[in-house]
N, C-alpha and C positions, 0 to 999 in steps of 0.2 A: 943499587937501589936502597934506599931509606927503610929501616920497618914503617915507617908511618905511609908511604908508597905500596910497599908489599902489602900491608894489611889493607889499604885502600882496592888493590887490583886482586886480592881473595874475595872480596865481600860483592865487587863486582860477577863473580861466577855463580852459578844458580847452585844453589848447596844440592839440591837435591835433580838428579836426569832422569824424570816420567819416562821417558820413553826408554830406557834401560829398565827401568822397575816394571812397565810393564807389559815390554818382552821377557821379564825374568817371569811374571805372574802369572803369564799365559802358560807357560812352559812348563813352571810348578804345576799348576791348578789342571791342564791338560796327562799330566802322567800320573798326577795323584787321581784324577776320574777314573782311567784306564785301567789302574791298578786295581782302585776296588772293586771296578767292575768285573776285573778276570777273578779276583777272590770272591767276587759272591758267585758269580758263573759257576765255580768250584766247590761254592760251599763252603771257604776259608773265610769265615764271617762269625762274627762273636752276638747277632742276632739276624733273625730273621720274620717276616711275614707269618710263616709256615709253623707249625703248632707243634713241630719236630723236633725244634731246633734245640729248644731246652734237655731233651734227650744227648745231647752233644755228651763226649767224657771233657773232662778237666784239663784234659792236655792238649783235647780241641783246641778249646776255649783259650789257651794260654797262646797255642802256637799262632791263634787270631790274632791275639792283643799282639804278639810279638811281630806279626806280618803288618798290625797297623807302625809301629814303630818304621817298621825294615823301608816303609814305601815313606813315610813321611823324610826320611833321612834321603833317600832318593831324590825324592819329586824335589824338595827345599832346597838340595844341595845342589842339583840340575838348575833348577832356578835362580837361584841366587850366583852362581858362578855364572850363568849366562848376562845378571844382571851387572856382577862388577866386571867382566869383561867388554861390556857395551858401553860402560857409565864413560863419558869424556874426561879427558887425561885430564889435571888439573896442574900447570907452571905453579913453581914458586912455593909449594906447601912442603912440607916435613914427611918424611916415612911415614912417619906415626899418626900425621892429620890425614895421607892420603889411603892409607890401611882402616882407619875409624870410618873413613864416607864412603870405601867401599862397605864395610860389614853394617852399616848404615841401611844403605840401599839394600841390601840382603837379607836383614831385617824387616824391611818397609814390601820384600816383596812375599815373605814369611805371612805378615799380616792379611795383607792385600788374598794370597791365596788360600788360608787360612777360614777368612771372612767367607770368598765365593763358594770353597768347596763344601763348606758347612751349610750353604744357604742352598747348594742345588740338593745336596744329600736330606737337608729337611723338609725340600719340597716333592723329592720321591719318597720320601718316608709319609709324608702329608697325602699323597694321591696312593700308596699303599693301604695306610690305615682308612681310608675311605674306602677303597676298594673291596677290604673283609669288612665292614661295620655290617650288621645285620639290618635289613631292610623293611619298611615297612613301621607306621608310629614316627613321631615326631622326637620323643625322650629318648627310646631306644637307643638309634644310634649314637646320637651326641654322646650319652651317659655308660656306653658298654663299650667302643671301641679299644682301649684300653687289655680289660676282662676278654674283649675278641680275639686276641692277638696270644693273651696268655694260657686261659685257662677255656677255649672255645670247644673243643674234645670234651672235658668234663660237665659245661652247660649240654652238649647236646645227648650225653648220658642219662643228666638228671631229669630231662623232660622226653623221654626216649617212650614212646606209646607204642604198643603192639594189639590192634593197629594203628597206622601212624593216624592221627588226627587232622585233617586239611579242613581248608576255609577256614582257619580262627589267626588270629596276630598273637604271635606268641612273644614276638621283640621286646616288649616292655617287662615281660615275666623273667626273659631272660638276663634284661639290663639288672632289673630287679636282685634278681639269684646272686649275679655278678659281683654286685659291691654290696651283699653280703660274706660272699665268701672272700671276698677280697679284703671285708674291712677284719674279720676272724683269724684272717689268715695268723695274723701277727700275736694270737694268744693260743690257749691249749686246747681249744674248744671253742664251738658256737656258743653263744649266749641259749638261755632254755628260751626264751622267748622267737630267739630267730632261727630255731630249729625247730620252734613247733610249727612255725609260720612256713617254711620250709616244707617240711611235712605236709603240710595241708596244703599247698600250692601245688605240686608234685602229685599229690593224689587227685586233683582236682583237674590237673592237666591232662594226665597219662591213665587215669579209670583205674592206678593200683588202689589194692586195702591198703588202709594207712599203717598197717604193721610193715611190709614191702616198699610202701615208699620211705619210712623210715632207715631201712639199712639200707635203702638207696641214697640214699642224703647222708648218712655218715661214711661209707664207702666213697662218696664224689668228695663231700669234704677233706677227707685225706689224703687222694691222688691229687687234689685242685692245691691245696696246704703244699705238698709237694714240689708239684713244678711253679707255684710261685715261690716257692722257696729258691729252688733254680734258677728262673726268671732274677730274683733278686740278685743272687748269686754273680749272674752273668752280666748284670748291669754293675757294678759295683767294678768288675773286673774292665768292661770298658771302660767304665769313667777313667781308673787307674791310667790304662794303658792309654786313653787318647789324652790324658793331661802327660805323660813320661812322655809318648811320640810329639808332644805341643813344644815339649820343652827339648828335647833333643832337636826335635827340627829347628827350634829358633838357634840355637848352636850352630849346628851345618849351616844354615842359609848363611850367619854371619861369617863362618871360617871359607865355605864355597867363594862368596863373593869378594873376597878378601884374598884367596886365591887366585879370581878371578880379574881380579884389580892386578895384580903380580904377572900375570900373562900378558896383559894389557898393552900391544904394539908391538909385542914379540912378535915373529912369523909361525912357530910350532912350540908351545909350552913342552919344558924337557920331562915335566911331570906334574900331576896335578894335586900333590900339598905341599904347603908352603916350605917344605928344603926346597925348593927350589933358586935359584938365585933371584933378587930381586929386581923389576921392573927402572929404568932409569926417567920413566916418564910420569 
């Protein structure tokens, strides 16, 4: 056969096999759920819902980021080898074009699972943060959800009446409190102005002398400084770790798949990385 024949019957083949990519996608995308589901069942989770969480130690937190790694390398790697083992043989190409369209495909299923699992995890993350918003007011929740999640222990400190106060809407007071202390958080102190505001809101809610709600309000303000501090902390540390498991998984998925291409017609792979001898198809 001619090159100009060969390259005519490569171009005739679909470059890319959906239905390998996304058997591979399911596959990833289903043990990557599962995983993180039994890690938050556990508690092996670098955030949470729960006002706790920031309380974690640092080795916690680390062995989290490392478990999102351990499972992305997992799920990609299961995937993407089930995708270049499904992908059809391809006549007439080179080792080296037939090894590129597997880790191609294992790539493409990388992405693919990638995309879903992040879109289901935002959307329990999205019916969470609803879930704790405080209720009641129209600004409230939209504007405190956030402050709900981080610092909601320390609002319900600052507005803490003995006795408790019912029948009034406190939600906006709290939204209020919230992204003040949140926008302070980031210098050494409140402003004089939004600690006196402070003060008189506090006093005005909870029936203290404003001498008492004063060293209630800088006692909140430093436990709240605190675990947003933390909060910070532990985001930072995720982003980290879900960009290194983004980028390790795209790795696995292409070396899996590419393994996965290597098995490809055999009856039993003698092993599953590439020492193994290669595929004739």
């Amino acid at each position: 056969m001619s090159d100009i024949e060969r390259i005519s019957s490569i171009r005739e083949i679909p470059s890319v096999s959906w239905t390998a990519v996304i058997a591979g996608t399911a596959v990833a995308t289903g043990i990557a759920l599962v995983l993180h589901a039994f890690a938050g069942a556990v508690g092996l989770a670098v955030s949470s819902t729960a006002p706790t969480w920031r309380d974690a130690s640092f080795g916690l937190l680390l062995l989290s980021g490392f478990y999102l790694v351990v499972v992305a390398l997992l799920s990609y790697g299961v995937g993407g080898y089930v995708a270049g083992r499904l992908r059809p043989p391809i006549a007439m190409v080179t080792a080296d074009e037939r090894e590129f369209r597997d880790g191609v495909h294992g790539l493409i299923v990388w992405a693919n699972a990638t995309f879903i699992t992040a879109l289901l995890i935002g959307l329990v993350a999205l019916g969470a943060n609803r879930a704790v918003a405080p209720s009641g007011g129209e600004a409230g929740p939209a504007a405190s959800i956030a402050a709900e999640n981080i610092i909601a222990l320390d609002l319900d400190r600052l507005f803490r009446a003995n006795p408790p106060v019912n029948g009034t809407d406190i939600a906006y007071n709290r939204a209020e409190a919230a992204r003040i202390l949140l926008a302070a958080s980031g210098h050494s102190a409140l402003t004089t102005d939004d600690r006196s505001y402070l003060i008189k809101l506090v006093s005005a809610r909870t029936g203290l002398p404003e001498a008492e709600a004063e060293a209630r309000v800088d006692m909140v303000f430093a436990t709240a400084k605190q675990n947003i501090a933390r909060a910070r902390r532990a985001g930072v540390l995720l982003a980290f770790m879900t960009g290194a498991a983004a980028v390790l998984g795209a790795a696995m998925a292409w070396y899996a798949a590419e393994a996965g291409g290597t098995h490809r017609g055999e009856t039993a792979p003698t092993l599953w990385w590439p020492a193994v001898r290669r595929s004739q198809l």
